[in-house]
N, C-alpha and C positions, 0 to 999 in steps of 0.2 A: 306246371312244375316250376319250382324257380331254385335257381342254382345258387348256395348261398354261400360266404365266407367266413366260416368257424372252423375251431380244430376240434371242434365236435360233431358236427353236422355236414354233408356231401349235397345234401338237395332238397326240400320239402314240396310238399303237394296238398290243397286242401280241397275237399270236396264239401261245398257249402250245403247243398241240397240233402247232403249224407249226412253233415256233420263228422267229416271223416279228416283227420290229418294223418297225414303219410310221411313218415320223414326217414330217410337214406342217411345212418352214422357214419362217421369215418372209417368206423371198426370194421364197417361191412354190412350189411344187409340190413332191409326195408321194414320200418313196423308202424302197422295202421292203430290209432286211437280214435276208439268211437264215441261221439257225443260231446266233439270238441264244437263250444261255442264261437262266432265267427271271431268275436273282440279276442280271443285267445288264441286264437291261428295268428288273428294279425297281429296281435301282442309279440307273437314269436318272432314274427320278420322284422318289428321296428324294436326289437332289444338290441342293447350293446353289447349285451353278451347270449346269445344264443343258447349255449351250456344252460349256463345259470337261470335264465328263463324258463327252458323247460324241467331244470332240477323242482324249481319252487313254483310251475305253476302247471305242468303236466303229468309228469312221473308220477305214478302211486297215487292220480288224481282220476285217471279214465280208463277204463279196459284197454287193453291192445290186444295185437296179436304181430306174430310175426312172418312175413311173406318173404316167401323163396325170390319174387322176382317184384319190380315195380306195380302196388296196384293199379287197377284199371276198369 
């Protein structure tokens, strides 16, 4: 998990082996996207803008779901 700094984002988690990304909003609580490729998790961590990264290159791109606590 890496702790990140945006005023969108609290923490991300990517599970390479899953193709899983896990990301913690600000808003509150935890939601996994399935069949994220690994250049798009990392894509997330080296953007300058976190937000905007996942607006146009996750959102409404991968299934999610949403988790009551950190997956694991």
């Amino acid at each position: 998990m890496v702790r990140v700094t945006s005023s969108a984002m609290r923490d991300v988690d990517y599970d390479r082996a899953r193709r899983r990304l896990s990301i913690r909003f600000a808003q509150g609580g935890w939601y996994s996207y399935s069949g994220v490729p690994p250049r798009v998790a990392a894509g997330l961590l080296a953007a300058p803008s976190l937000g905007r990264y996942f607006h146009a290159r996750i959102r409404d791109r991968y299934p999610f779901r949403r988790q009551r606590a950190r997956p694991g």
